[in-house]
LUMSE-845783 format. One line per 3 residues: number of its first residue (from 1); their letters; for each residue x, z, y of C-alpha. Coordinates in Angstrom, 3 decimals. Layout:
NUM) a) X:Z:Y; ...
END
This chain:
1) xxx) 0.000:0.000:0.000; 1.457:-1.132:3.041; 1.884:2.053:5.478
4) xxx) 1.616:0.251:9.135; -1.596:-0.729:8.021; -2.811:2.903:7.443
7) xxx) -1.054:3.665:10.530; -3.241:1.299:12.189; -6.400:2.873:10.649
10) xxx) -4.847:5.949:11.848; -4.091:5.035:15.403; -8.174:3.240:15.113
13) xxx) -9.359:6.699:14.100; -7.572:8.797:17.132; -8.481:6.170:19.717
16) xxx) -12.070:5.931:18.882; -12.655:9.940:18.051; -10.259:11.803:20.655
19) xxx) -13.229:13.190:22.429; -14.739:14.675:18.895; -11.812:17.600:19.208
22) xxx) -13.316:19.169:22.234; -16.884:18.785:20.905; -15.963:20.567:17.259
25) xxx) -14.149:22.861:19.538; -17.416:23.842:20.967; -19.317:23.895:17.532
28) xxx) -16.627:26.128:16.292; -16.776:28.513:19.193; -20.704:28.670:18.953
31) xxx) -20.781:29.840:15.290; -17.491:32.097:15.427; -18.588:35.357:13.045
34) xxx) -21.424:33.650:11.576; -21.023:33.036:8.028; -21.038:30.043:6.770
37) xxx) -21.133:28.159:10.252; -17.361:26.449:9.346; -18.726:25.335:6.329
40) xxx) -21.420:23.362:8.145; -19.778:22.068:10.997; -17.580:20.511:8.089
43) xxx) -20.182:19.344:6.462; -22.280:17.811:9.687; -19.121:16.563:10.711
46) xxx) -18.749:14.583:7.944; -22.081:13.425:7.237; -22.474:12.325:10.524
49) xxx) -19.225:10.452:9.984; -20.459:8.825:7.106; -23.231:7.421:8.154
52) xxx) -21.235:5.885:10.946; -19.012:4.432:7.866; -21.894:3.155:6.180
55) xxx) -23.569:1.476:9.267; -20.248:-0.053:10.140; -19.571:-1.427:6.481
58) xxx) -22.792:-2.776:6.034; -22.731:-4.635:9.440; -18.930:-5.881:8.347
61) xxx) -21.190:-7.470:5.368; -23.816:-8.760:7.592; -26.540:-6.531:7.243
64) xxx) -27.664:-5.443:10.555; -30.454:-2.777:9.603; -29.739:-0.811:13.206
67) xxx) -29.439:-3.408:15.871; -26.901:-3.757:18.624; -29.671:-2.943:21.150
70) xxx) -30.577:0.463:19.800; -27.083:1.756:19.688; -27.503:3.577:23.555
73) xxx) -30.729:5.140:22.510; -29.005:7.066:19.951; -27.429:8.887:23.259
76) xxx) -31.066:10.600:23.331; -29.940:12.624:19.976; -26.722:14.588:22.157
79) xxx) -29.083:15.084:25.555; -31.974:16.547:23.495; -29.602:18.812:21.422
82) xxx) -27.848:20.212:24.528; -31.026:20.259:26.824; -32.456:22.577:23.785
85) xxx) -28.915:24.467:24.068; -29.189:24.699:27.806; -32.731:26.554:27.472
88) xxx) -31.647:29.326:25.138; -28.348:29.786:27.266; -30.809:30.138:30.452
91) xxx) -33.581:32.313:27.953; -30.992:34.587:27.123; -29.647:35.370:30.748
94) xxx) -33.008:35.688:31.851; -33.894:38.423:29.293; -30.342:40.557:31.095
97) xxx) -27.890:41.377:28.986; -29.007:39.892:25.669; -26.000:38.101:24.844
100) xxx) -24.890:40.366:22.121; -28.173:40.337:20.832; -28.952:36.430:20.881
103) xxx) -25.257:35.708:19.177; -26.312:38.204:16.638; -29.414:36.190:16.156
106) xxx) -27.738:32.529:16.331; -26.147:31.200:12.967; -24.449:28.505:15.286
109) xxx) -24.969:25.205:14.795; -26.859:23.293:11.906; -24.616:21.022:9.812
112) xxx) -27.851:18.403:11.042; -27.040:19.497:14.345; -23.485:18.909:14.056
115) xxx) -24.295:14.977:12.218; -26.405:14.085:15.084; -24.307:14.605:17.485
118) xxx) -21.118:13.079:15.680; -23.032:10.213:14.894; -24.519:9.389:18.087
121) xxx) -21.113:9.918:20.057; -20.101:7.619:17.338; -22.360:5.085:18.091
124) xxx) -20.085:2.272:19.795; -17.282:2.635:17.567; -19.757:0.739:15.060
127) xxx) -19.081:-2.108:17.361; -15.145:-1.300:17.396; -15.638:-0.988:13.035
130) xxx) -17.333:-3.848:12.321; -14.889:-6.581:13.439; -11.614:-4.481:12.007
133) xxx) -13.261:-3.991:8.817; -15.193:-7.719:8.128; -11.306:-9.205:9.090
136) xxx) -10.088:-6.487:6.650; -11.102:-7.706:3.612; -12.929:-5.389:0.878
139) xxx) -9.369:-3.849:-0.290; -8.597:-2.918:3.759; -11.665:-1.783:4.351
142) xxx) -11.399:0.999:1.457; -8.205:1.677:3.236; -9.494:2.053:6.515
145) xxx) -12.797:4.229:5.018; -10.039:6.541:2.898; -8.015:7.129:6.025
148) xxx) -10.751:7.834:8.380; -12.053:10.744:5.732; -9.146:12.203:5.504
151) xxx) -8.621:12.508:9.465; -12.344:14.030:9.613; -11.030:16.966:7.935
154) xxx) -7.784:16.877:10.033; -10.002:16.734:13.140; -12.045:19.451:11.831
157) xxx) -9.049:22.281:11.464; -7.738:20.734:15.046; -11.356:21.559:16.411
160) xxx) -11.273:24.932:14.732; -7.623:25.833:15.660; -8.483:25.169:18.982
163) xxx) -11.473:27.676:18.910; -9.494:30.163:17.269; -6.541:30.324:19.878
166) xxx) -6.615:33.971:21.521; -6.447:32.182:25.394; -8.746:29.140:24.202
169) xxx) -11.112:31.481:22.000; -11.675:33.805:24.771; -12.587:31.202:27.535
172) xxx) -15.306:29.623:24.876; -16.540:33.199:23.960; -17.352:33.787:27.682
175) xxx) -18.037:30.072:29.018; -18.917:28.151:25.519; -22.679:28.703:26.138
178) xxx) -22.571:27.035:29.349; -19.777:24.015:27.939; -21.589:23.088:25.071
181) xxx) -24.811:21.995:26.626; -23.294:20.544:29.546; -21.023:18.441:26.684
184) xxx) -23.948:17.493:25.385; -25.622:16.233:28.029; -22.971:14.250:29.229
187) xxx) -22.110:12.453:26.382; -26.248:11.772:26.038; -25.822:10.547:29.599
190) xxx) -23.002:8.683:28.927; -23.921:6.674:26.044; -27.807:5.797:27.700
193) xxx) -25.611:4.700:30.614; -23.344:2.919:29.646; -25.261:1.192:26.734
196) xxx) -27.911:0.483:29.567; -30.669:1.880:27.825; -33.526:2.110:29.726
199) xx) -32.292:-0.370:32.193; -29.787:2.535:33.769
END
């Protein structure tokens, strides 16, 4: 196996997913000391990841079951999800003081949660995918696919180590309920704009 070409699938990944580091960062923050919560951002990392794959590798093979035009509307998934974030931030500083009590209650985020969002801030590298992988040939393609799995995970303990950093961990404690939703948003915003959805 030639290793520049999985250094380009590599160097594809990174490009096209820097911004997913800050956003697992967030997810990590948000369900620090609830069980289980690493286990699902894993897993909603990945599954939202996958279907991303499996759009892209279907489209490389000419079946186009979610068409071009409806890739900015998936930037509705990301602004719902952090305007539903935003309102229990603002619940739980309206009830004083509940902050202890409303992490206590929260199991952070949903490993759906988690997919959604991955896979609608995913939504134009389909159109980056599609070309690399139908010029790739079936054999590349697995490469590419194999590669891009593997960096999920590595993205995944980057997100988490991030979170877990005294400094980093204590600035996310105090300001990640406020950063997550605003994340959100913006990247709902972002995609609906620049996609042009709804004539924006």
């Amino acid at each position: 196996m030639d290793l520049s070409f999985i250094g380009q699938a590599a160097g594809l990944f990174t490009v096209t997913n820097i911004d997913d580091i800050l956003v697992l960062a967030l997810f990590f923050a948000q369900g620090a000391g609830h069980r289980g919560s690493a286990r699902r951002i894993v897993l909603g990392q990945y599954l939202g990841f996958a279907a991303i794959l499996a759009v892209a590798v279907a489209a490389a093979f000419g079946a186009t079951f979610l068409p071009e035009s409806a890739i900015p509307y998936l930037g509705l998934l990301p602004l719902a999800l952090g305007l539903k974030a935003a309102w229990q931030a603002w619940e739980s500083h309206r009830e004083g003081g509940a902050d202890e009590e409303a992490q206590a209650k929260e199991s952070g985020p949903s490993s759906l949660e988690v997919a959604a969002v991955t896979f609608a801030n995913g939504g134009d590298n389909i159109g980056v995918y599609v070309p690399v992988f139908a010029t790739a040939g079936v054999g590349g393609m697995s490469v590419y696919v194999v590669v891009f799995l593997v960096l999920v995970a590595v993205w995944c303990f980057a997100g988490r180590f991030f979170a877990t950093r005294p400094v980093i961990a204590k600035a996310l404690a105090r300001w990640g309920h406020i950063l997550l939703p605003l994340v959100l948003i913006a990247i709902g915003l972002l995609i609906l704009i620049e996609g042009g959805a709804f004539g924006l």
